[in-house]
TORDREN-550166 format. One line per field, with one value per residue (C-alpha): x, y, z; residue in one letter. Coordinates in pm, 1 decimal. Example, Ala and Ser with C-alpha at 12.3 -4.5 7.8 and 13.67 -1.06 7.14 Angstrom:
REM residues 2
px = 1230.0 | 1367.0;
py = -450.0 | -106.0;
pz = 780.0 | 714.0;
r = A | S;
REM end
This chain:
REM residues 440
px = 3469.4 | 3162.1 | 3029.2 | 2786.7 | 2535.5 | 2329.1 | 1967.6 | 1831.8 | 1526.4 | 1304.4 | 1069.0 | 1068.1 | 1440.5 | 1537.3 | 1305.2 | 1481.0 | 1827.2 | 1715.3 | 1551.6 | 1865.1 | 2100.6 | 1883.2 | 1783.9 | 2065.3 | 2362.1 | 2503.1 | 2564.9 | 2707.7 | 2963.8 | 3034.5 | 3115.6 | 3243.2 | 3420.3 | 3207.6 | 2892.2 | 2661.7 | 2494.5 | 2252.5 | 2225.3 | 2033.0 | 1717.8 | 1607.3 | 1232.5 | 1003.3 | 827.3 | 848.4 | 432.8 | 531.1 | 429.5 | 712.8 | 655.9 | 960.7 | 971.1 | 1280.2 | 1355.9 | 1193.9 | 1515.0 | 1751.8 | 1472.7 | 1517.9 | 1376.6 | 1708.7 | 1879.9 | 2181.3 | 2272.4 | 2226.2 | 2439.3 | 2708.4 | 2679.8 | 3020.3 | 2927.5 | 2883.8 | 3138.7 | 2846.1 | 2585.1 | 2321.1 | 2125.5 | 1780.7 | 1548.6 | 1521.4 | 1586.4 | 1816.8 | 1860.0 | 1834.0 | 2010.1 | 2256.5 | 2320.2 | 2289.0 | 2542.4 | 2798.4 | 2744.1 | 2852.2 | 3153.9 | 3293.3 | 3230.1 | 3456.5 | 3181.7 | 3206.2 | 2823.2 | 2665.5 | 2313.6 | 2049.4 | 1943.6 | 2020.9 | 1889.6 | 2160.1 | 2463.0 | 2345.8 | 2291.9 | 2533.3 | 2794.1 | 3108.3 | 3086.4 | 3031.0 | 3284.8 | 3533.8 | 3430.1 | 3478.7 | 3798.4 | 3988.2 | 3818.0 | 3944.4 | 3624.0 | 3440.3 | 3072.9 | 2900.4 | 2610.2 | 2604.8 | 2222.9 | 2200.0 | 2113.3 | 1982.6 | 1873.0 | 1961.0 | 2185.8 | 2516.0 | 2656.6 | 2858.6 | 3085.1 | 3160.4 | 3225.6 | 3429.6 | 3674.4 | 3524.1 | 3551.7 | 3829.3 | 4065.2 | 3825.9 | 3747.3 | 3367.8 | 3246.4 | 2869.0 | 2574.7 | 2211.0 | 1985.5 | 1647.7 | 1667.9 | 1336.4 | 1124.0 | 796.9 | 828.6 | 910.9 | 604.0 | 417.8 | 554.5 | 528.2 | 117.7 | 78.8 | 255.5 | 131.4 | -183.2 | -298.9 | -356.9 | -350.2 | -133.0 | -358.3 | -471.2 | -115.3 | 9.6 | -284.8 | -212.3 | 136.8 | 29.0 | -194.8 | 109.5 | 345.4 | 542.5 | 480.1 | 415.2 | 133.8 | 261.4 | 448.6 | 598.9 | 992.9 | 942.8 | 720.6 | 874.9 | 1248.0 | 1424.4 | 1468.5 | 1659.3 | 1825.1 | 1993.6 | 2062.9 | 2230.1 | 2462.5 | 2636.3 | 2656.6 | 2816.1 | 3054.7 | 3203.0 | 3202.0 | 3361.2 | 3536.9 | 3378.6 | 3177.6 | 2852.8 | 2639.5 | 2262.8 | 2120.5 | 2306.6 | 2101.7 | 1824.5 | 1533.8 | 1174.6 | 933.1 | 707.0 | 364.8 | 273.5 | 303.7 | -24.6 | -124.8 | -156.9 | 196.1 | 254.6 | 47.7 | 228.7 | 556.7 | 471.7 | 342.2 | 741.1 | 860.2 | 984.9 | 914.5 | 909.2 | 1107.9 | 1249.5 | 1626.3 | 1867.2 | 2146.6 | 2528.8 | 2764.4 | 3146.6 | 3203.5 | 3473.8 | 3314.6 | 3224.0 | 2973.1 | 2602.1 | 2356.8 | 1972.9 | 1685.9 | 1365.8 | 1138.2 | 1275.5 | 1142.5 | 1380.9 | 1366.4 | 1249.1 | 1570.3 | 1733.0 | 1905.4 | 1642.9 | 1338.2 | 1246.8 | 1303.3 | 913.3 | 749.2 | 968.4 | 1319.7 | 1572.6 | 1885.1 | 2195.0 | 2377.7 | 2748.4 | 3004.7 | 3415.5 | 3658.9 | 3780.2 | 3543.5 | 3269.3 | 2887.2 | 2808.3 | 2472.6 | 2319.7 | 1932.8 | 1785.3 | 1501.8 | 1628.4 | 1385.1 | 1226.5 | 1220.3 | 1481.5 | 1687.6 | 1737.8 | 1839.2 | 2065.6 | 2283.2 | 2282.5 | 2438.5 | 2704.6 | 2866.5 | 2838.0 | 3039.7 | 3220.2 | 3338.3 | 3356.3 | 3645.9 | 3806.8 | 3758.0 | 3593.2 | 3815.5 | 4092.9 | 3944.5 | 3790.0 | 4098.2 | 4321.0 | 4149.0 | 4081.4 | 3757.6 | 3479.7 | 3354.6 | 3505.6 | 3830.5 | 3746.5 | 3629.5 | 3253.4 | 3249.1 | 3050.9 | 2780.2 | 2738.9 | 2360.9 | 2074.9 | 1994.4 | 2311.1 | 2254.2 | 2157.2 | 1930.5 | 1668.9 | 1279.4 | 919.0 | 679.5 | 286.6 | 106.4 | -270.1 | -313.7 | -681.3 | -731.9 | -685.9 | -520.7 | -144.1 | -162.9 | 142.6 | 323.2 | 374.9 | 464.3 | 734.5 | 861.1 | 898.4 | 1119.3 | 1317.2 | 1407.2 | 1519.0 | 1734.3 | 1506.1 | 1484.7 | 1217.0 | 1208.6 | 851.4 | 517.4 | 232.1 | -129.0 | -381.9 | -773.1 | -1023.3 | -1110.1 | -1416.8 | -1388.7 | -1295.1 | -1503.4 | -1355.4 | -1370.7 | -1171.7 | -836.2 | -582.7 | -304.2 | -17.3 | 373.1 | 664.6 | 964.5 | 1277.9 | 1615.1 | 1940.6 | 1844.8 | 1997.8 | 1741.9 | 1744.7 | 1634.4 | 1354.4 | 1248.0 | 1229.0 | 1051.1 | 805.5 | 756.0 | 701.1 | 457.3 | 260.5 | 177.9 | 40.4 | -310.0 | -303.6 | -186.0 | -386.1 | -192.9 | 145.5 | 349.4 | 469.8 | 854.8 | 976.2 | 1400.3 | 1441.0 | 1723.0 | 1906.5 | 2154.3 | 2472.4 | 2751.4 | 3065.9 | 3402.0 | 3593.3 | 3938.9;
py = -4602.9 | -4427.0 | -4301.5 | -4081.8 | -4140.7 | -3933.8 | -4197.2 | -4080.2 | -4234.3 | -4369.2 | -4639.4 | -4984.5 | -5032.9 | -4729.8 | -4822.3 | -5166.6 | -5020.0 | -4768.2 | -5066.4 | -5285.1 | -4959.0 | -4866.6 | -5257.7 | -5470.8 | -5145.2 | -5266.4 | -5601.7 | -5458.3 | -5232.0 | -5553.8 | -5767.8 | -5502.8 | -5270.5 | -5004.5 | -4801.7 | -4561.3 | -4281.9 | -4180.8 | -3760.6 | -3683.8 | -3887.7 | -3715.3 | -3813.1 | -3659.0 | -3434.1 | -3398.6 | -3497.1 | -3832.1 | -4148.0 | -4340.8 | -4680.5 | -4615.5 | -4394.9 | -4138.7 | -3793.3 | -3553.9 | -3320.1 | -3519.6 | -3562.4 | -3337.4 | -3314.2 | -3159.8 | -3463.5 | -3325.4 | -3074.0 | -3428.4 | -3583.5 | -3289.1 | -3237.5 | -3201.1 | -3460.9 | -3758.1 | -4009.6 | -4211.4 | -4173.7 | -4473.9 | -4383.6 | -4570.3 | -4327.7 | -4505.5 | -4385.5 | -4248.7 | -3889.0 | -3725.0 | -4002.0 | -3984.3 | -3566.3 | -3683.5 | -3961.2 | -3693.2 | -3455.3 | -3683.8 | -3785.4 | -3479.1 | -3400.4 | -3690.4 | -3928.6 | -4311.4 | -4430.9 | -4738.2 | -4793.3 | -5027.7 | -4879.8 | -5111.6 | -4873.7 | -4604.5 | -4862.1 | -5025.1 | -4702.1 | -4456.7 | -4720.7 | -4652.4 | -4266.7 | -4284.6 | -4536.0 | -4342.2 | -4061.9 | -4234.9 | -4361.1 | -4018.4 | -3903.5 | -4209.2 | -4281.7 | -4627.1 | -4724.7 | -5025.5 | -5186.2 | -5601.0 | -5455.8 | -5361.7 | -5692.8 | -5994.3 | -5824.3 | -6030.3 | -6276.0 | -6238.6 | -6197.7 | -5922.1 | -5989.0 | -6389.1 | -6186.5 | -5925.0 | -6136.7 | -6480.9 | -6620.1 | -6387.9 | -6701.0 | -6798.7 | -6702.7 | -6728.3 | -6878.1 | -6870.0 | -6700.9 | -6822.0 | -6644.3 | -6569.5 | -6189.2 | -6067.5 | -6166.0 | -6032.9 | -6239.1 | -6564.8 | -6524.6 | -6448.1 | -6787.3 | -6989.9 | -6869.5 | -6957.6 | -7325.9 | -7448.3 | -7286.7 | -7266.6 | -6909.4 | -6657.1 | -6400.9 | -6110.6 | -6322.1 | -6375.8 | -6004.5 | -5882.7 | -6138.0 | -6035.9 | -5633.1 | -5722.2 | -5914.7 | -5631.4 | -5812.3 | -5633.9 | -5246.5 | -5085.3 | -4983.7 | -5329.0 | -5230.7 | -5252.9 | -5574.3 | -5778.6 | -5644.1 | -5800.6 | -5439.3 | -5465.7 | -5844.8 | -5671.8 | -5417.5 | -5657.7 | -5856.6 | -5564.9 | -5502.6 | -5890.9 | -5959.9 | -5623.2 | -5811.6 | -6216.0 | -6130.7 | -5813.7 | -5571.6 | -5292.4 | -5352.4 | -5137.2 | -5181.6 | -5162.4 | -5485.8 | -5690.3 | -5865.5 | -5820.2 | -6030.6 | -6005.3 | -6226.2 | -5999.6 | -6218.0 | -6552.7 | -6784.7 | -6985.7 | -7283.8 | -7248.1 | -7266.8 | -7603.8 | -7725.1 | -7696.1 | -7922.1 | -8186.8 | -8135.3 | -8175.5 | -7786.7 | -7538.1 | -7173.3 | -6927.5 | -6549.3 | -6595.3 | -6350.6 | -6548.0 | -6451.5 | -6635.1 | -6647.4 | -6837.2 | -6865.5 | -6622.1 | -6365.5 | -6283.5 | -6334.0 | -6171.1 | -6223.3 | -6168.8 | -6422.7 | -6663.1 | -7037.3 | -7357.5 | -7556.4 | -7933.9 | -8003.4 | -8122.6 | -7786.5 | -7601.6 | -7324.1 | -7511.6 | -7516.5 | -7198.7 | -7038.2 | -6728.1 | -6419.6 | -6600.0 | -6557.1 | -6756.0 | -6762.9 | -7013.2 | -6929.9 | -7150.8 | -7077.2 | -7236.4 | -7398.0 | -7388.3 | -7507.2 | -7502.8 | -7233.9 | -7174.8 | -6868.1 | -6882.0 | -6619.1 | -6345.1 | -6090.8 | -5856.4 | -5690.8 | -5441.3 | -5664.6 | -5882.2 | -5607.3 | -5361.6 | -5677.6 | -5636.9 | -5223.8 | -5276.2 | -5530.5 | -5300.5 | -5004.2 | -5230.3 | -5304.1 | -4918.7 | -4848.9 | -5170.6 | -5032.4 | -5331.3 | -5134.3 | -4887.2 | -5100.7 | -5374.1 | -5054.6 | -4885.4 | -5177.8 | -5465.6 | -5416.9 | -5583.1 | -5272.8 | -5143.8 | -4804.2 | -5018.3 | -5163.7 | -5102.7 | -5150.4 | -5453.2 | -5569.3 | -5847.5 | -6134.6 | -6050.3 | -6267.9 | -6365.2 | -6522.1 | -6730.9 | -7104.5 | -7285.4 | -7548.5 | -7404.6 | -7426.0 | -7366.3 | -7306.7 | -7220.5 | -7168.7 | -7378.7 | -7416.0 | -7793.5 | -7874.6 | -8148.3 | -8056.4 | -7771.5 | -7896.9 | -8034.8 | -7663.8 | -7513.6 | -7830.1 | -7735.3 | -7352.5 | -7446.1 | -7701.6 | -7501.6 | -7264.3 | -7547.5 | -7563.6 | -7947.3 | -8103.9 | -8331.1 | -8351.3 | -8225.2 | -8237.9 | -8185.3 | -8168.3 | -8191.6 | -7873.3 | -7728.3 | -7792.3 | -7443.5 | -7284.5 | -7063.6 | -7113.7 | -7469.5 | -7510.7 | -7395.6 | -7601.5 | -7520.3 | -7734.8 | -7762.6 | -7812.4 | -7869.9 | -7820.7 | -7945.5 | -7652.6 | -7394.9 | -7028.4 | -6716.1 | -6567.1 | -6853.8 | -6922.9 | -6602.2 | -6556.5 | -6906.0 | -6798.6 | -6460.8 | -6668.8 | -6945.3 | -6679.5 | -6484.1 | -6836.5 | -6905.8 | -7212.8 | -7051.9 | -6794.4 | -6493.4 | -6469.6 | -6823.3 | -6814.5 | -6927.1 | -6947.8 | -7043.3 | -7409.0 | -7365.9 | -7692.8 | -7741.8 | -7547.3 | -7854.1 | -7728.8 | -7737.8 | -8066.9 | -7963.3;
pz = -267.5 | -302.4 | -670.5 | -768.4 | -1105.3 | -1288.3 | -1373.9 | -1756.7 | -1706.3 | -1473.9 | -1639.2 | -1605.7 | -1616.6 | -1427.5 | -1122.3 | -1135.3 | -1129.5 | -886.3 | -616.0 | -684.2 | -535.3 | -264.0 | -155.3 | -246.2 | -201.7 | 139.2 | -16.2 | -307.1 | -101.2 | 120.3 | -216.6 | -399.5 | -193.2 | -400.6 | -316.3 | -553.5 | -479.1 | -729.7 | -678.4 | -1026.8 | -1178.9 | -1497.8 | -1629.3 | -1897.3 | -1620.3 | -1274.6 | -1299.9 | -1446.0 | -1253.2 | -1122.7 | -1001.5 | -737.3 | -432.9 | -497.2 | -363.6 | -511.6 | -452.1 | -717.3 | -1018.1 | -1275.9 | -1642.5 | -1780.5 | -1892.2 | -2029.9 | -1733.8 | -1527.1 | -1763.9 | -1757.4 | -1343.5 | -1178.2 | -889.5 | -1088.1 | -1254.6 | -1376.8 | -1620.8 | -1689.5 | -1999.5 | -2007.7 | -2217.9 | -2520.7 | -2885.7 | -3069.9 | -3133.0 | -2795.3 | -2579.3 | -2830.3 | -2790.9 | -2431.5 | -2403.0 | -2584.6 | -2372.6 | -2086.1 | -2292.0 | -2312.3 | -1945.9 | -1881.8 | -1768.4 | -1823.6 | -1926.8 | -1886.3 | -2116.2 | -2217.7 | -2498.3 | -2819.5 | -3082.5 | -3018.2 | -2997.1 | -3317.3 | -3493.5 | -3349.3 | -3130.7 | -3325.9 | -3288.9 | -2976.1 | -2895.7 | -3018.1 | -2842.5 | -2503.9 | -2626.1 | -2722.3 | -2355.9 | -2154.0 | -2043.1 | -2121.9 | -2231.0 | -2089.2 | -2247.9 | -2121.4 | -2059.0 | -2426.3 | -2583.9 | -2368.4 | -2061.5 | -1765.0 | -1983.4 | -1951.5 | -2321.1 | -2371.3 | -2072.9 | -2197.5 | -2566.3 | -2395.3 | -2222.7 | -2173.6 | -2505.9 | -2622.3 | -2700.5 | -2967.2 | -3315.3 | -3344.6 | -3613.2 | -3568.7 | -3328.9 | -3325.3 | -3085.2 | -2936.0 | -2845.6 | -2874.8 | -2578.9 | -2745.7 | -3017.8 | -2825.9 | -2624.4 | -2954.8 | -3135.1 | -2829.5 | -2781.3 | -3118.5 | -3074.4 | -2786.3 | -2728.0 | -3139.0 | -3053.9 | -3400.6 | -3405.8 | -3313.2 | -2983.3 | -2894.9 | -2984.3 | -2739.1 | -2467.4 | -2432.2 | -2425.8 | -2158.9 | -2005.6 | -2043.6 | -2276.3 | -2581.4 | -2611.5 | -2740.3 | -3073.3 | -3139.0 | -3458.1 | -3338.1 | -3189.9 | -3418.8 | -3734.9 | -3611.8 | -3644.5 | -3249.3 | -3300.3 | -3556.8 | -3337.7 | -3100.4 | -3366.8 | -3510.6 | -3151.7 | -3055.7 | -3425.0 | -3416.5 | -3108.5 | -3176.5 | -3507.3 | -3464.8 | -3756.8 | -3810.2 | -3900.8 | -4144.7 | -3987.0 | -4333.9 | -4476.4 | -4209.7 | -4379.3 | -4162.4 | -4159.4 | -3910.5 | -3729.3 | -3772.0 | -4151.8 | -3939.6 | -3983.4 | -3735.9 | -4040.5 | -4123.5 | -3730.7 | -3729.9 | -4072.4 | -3869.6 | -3570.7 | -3802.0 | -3988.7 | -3687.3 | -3642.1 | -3385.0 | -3536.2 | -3384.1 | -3478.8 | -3519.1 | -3493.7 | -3707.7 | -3752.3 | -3910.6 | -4053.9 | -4389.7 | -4639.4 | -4835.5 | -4590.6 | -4313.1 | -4320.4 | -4096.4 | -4063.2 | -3848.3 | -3977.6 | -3825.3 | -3925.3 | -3879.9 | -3641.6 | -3540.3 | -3226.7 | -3083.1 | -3164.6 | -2804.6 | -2903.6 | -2940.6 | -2595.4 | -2547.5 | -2446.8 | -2360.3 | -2290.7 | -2232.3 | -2464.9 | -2579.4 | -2757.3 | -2910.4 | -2974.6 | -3155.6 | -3084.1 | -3255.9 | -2922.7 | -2716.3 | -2922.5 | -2840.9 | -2581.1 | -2444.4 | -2268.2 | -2126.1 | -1902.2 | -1897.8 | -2224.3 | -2041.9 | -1758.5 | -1464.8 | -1269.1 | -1494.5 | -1660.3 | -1398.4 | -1258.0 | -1605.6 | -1579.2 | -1231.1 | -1335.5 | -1590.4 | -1295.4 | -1057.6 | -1374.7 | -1445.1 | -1065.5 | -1041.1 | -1306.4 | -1545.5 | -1801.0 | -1840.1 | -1893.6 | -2147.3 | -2315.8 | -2360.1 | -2457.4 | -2655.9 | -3033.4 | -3006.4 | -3067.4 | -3351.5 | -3381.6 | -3456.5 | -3724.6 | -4091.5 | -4206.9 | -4294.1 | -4646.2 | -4584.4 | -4749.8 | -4954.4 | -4859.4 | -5218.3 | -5218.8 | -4879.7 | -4884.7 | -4658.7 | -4700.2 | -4767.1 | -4592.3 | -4891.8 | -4850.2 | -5195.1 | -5215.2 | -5527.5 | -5703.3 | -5690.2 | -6083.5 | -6222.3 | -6380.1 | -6129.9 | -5871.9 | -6177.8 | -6303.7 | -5991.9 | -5924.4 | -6274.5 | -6239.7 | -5919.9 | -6085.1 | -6368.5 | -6058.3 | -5918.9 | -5655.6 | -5541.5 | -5329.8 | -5016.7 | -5000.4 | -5055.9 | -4880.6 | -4983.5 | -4736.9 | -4794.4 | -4796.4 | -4499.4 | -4406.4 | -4276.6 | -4624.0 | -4802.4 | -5128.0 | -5165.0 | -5539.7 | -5341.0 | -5126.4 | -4950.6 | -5055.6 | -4850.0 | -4981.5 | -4887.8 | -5032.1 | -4971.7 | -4966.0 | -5227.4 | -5273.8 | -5118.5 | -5492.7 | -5657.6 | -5401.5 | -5457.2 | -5820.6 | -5840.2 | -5614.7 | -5814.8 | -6125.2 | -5957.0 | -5813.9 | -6166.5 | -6292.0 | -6269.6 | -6113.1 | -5798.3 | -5563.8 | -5325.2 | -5252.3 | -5152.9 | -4790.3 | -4767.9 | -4420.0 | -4377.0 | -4222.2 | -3972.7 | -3900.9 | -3591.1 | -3699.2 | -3774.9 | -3613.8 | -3801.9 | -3732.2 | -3537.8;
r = X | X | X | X | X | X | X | X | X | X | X | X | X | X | X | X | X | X | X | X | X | X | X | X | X | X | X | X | X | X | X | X | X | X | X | X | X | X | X | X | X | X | X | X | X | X | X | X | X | X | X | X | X | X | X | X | X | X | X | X | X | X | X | X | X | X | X | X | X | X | X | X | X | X | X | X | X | X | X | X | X | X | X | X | X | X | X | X | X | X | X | X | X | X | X | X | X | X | X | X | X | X | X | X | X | X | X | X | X | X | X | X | X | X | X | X | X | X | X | X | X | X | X | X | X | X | X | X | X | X | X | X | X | X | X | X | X | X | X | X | X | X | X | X | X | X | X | X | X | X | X | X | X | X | X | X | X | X | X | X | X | X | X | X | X | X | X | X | X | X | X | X | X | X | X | X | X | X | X | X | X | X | X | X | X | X | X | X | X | X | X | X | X | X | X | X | X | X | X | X | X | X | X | X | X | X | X | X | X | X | X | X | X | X | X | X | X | X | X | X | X | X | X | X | X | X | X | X | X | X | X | X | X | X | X | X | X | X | X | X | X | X | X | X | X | X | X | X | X | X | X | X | X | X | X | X | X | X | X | X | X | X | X | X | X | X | X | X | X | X | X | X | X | X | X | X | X | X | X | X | X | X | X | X | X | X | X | X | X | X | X | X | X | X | X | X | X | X | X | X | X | X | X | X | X | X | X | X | X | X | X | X | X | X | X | X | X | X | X | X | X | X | X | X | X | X | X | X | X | X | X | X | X | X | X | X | X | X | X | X | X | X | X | X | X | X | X | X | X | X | X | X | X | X | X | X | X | X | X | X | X | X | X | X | X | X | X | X | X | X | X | X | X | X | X | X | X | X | X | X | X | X | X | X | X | X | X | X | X | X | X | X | X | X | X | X | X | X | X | X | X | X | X | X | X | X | X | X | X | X | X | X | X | X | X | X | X | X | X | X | X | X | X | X | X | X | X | X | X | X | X | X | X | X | X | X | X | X | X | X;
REM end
């Protein structure tokens, strides 16, 4: 059966879904019974650079009338952002198109609007592109795991900030040298802001955790950290722990509620995510009968990428979409925002760097100021002057603390950090142990 699509956008992912149809098609149609025809590319301006030959007869630069046009039952949206793909998507709704997208922003902001849309249209949306690029998550969370309640998610979805982390870790780089390494890579854009400041995890986050545990999730519960404060010291500090940093995108069911978090955390080494370097990502999912799943691939690029937009078009084209969009209660739209559980009230154990001036009775405050905070300690660690310091009466000291609530880290730190025998603000990064599963 032969469809045609409408392509909204041509860069990196749209050339990659455009070579896979043109290079790989005849396989496709011999596997799949199903060929596509793509008879509209819209792009910014028929001037713009594309990295892919394509006719010059089907690009266009009005992306709704490409989205709206009669021929096609298939839109792919791959422009990025929110506000226009979003009047764009709609208006391919409501001309009875089924869309497949990439673009994580929209679902996480806009999803359950427009999932409903497609719904009362009879038309489905698929987005297994949307989160880990060439990974294959949404599918197992669709229908593979659909026997199990999830009870927790742990992943690695922003390949930027892997690469960052893992420059850092095993090449002592600082941030700023790692951040322009992986621009000149390709890896990171030139305005980093999304990535680095874990809003892009974040996204990713709210659309994986509306499906592993069936709610609606309210983007602004999500507490949200960064990676762009990191020192390369507290980097260092961890390998001598015996962590490995990494930017987790954490979900997680409890008796009391459902957390979510993006933050870099210090994991032990023999964590399933530790070894996880450069620009791969990985997920760590944990059923109720299934137990310990564990997705690895490349969460981005021109071809892993474009590998995952095709999928859900062969996907729609079958017929599978329509019919697991249609009848499972499993998206977002269906359910009722769900309240999060607040960070403050969250417990983990603690990485604690202070810049303390080197005093005596100076350690003994600060240890009392987080006791009175029920703040415990497993150990502290006090390491000379560096040579290399210019202020020579200050040392760093680490401390670590065993399970403690977020608020009362916080507040301790806000009071140790007005006393004068501390200097700057203390860094407190999350320690992330292996997640125990519940005994059956």
């Amino acid at each position: 059966m032969n469809h045609k699509i409408a392509l909204l956008g041509c860069g990196t992912v749209g050339s990659g879904v455009y070579k896979l149809i043109r290079d790989w098609g005849d396989s496709l149609a011999q596997r799949t019974g199903q060929c596509f025809e793509p008879v509209s590319i819209a792009i910014k301006s028929l001037d713009e650079p594309l990295s892919v030959d394509v006719p010059r007869s089907i690009l266009t630069t009005d992306a709704i009338a490409a989205a709206r046009h009669p021929d096609t039952s298939i839109v792919i949206e791959l422009m990025g952002g929110v506000d226009f793909p979003f009047q764009v998507v709609m208006a391919a709704i409501e001309a009875g198109k089924h869309v497949v997208t990439a673009n994580k922003a929209l679902l996480a902001h806009k999803g359950p609007e427009l999932f409903a849309a497609a719904r009362k249209k009879g038309v489905c949306i698929g987005f297994e592109a949307s989160c880990m690029g060439g990974v294959p998550i949404i599918g197992p969370l669709r229908l593979g795991l659909i026997a199990n309640r999830i009870d927790a998610l742990f992943g690695i979805v922003n390949g930027t900030c892997n690469y960052i982390l893992s420059e850092m870790t095993l090449k002592k780089r600082s941030y700023q040298q790692a951040l322009a390494d992986a621009q000149k890579l390709g890896f990171a854009e030139a305005n980093p802001a999304l990535d680095v400041s874990g809003m892009d995890s974040a996204h990713k986050l709210a659309i994986l955790s509306s499906l592993a545990f069936g709610i609606q999730v309210d983007l602004g519960q999500i507490s949200v950290e960064g990676i762009d404060t990191l020192k390369l010291s507290d980097i260092n500090a961890a390998a001598e722990l015996g962590y490995v940093v990494k930017l987790l995108a954490i979900g997680q069911r409890d008796a009391d509620g459902f957390s979510l978090r993006v933050h870099p955390a210090f994991i032990p080494k023999d964590h399933p995510l530790a070894n996880v370097t450069g620009p791969f990502n990985a997920m760590s999912l944990y059923g109720h009968a299934v137990g310990h799943v564990f997705f690895y691939g490349r969460g981005a690029g021109q071809m892993p990428t474009g590998s995952a937009v095709v999928s859900d078009l062969v996907d729609v084209a079958l017929g599978n979409a329509q019919r697991s969009f249609q009848n499972l209660e499993i998206w977002p739209d269906q359910h009722a925002v769900t309240a999060l559980k607040p960070i403050d009230n969250i417990e983990s154990r603690y990485y604690v760097r202070l810049m303390m001036y080197d005093r005596p009775g100076a350690l003994a405050s600060v240890t009392r100021i987080l006791g009175e905070h029920k703040i415990s300690l497993s150990a502290v660690v006090q390491h000379e002057i560096p040579e290399e310091s210019t202020d020579k009466t200050v040392v760093p000291v680490v401390i670590m603390t065993h399970r403690a609530a977020e608020g009362n880290v916080k507040a301790a730190l806000v009071e140790a950090e007005r006393t004068a025998v501390v200097k700057g603000k203390p860094v407190r990064i999350r320690v992330v142990e292996q997640y125990a599963e519940p005994k059956s």
